[in-house]
C-alpha positions as a Markdown table, in Angstrom:
| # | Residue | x | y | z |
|---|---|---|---|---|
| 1 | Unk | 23.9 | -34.5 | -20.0 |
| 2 | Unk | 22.9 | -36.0 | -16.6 |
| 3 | Unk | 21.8 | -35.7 | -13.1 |
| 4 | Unk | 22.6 | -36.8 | -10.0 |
| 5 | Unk | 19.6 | -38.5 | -7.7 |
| 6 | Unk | 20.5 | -38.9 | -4.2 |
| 7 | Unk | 18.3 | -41.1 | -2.7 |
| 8 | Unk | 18.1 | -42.8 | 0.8 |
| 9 | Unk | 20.2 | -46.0 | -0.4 |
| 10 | Unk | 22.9 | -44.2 | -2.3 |
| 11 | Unk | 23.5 | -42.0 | -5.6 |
| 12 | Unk | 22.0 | -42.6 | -8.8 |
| 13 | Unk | 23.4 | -40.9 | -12.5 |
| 14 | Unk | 21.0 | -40.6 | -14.9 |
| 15 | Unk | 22.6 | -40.2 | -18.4 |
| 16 | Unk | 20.0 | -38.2 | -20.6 |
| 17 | Unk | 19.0 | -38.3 | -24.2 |
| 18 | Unk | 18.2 | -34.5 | -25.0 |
| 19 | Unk | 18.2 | -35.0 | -28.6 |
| 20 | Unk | 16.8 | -37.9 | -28.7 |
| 21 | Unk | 13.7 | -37.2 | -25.9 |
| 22 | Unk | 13.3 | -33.6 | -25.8 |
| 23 | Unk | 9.9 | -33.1 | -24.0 |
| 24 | Unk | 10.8 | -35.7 | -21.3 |
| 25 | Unk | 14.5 | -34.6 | -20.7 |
| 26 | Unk | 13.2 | -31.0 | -20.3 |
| 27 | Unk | 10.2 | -32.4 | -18.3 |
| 28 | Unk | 12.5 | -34.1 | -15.7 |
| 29 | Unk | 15.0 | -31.6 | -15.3 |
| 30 | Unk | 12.5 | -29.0 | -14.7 |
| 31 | Unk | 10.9 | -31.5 | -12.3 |
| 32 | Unk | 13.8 | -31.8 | -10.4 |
| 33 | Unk | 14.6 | -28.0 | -10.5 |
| 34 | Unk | 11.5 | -27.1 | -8.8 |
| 35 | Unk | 12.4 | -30.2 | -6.4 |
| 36 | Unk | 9.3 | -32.4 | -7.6 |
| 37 | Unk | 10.7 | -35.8 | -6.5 |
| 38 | Unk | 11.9 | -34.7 | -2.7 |
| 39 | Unk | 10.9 | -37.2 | -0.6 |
| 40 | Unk | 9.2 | -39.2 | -3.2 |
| 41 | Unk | 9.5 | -43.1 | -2.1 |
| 42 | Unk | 10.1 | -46.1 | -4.7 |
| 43 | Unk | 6.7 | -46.7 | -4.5 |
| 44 | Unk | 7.2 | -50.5 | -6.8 |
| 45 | Unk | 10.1 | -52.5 | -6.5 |
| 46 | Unk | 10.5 | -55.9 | -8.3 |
| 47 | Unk | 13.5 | -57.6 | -7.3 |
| 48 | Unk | 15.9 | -58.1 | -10.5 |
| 49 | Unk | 13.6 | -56.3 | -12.7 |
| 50 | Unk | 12.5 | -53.0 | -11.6 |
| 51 | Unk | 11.6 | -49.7 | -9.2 |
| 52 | Unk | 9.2 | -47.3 | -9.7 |
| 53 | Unk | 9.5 | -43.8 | -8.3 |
| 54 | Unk | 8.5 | -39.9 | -9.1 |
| 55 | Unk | 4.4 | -39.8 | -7.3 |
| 56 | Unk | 4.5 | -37.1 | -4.8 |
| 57 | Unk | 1.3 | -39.2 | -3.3 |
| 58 | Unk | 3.8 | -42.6 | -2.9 |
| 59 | Unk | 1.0 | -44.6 | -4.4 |
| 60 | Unk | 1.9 | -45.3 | -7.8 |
| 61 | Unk | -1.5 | -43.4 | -9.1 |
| 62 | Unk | -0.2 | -39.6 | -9.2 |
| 63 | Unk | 2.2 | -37.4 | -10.4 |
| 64 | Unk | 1.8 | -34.8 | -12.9 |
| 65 | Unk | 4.4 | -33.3 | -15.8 |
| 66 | Unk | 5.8 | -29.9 | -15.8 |
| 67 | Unk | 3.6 | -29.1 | -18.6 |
| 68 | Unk | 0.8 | -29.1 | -16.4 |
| 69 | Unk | 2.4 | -26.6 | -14.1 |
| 70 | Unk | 2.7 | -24.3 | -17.7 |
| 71 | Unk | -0.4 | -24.8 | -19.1 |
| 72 | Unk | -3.3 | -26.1 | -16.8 |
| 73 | Unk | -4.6 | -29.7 | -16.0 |
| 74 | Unk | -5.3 | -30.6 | -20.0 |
| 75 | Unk | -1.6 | -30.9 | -20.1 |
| 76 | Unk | -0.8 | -32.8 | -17.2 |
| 77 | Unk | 0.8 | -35.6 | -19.9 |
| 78 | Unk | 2.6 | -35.1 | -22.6 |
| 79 | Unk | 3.3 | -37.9 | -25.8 |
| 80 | Unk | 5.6 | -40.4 | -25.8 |
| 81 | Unk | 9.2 | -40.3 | -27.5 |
| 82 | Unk | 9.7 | -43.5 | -28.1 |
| 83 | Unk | 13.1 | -44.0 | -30.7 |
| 84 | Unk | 13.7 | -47.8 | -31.8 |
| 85 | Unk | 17.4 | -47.5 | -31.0 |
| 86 | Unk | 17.0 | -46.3 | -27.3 |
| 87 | Unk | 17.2 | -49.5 | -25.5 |
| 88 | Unk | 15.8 | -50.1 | -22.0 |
| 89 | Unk | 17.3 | -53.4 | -21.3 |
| 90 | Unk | 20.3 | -53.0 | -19.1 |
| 91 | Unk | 20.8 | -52.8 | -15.7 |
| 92 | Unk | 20.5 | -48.6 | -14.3 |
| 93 | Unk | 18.6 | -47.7 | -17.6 |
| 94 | Unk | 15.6 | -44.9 | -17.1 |
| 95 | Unk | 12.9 | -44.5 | -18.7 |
| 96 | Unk | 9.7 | -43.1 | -18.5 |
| 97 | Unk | 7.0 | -44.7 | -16.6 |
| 98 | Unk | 3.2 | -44.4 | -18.0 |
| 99 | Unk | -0.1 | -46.0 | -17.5 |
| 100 | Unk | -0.6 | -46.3 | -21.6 |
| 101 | Unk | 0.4 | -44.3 | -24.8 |
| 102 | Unk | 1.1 | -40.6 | -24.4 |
| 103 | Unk | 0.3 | -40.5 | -20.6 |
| 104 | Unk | 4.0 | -39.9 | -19.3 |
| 105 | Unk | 3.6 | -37.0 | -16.1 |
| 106 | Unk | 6.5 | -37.4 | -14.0 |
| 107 | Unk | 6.9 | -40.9 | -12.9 |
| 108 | Unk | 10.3 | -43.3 | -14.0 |
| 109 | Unk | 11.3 | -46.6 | -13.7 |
| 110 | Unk | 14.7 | -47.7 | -13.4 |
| 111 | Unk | 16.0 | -51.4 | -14.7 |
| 112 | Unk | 17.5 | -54.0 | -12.3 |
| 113 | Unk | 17.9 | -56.9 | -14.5 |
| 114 | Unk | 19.8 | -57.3 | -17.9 |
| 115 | Unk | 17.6 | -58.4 | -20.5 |
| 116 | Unk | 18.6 | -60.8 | -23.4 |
């Protein structure tokens, strides 16, 4: 499965791993159903290495998942779904973007650089 971002500087697939990443492929397809990220900016960008986007508040501190819309502000994050052979060192790879283990709410980065 995957989706289609349209953002100010072009189009952007996203492939998505539902078997793999349940909670977060559900999270960010239901984030973009309700139109979450409209007119969310790439808050960070790091030339050759990354951009940061998905904070309604365009400063890199909010955003929420679609789990707190379900079930209240205790489950504004939801765990992580990390999988050992889901790389995330190519150019265009997405992946979640958190502030430390199981805080992922609705913020991703996006890859610009290949890694070794």
């Amino acid at each position: 499965m995957a989706v289609l971002l349209e953002t100010s500087v072009g189009e952007m697939v996203v492939d998505l791993f539902v078997d793999e990443c349940p909670m977060t492929c559900k999270n960010f397809l239901k984030l973009c159903k309700i139109k979450y990220y409209h007119n969310c900016l790439f808050h960070t960008i790091q030339k050759d290495f990354l951009v940061q986007t998905g904070d309604p508040t365009n400063t890199g501190t909010g955003g929420d998942s679609m789990y707190k819309f379900l079930y209240g502000d205790q489950a504004r994050f939801f765990d992580d779904e990390i999988r050992p052979k889901l790389k995330h060192n190519k150019v265009g790879t997405v992946a979640m973007a958190s502030a430390g283990e199981n805080l992922n709410a609705s913020q991703v980065r996006d890859n610009k650089k290949n890694e070794q």
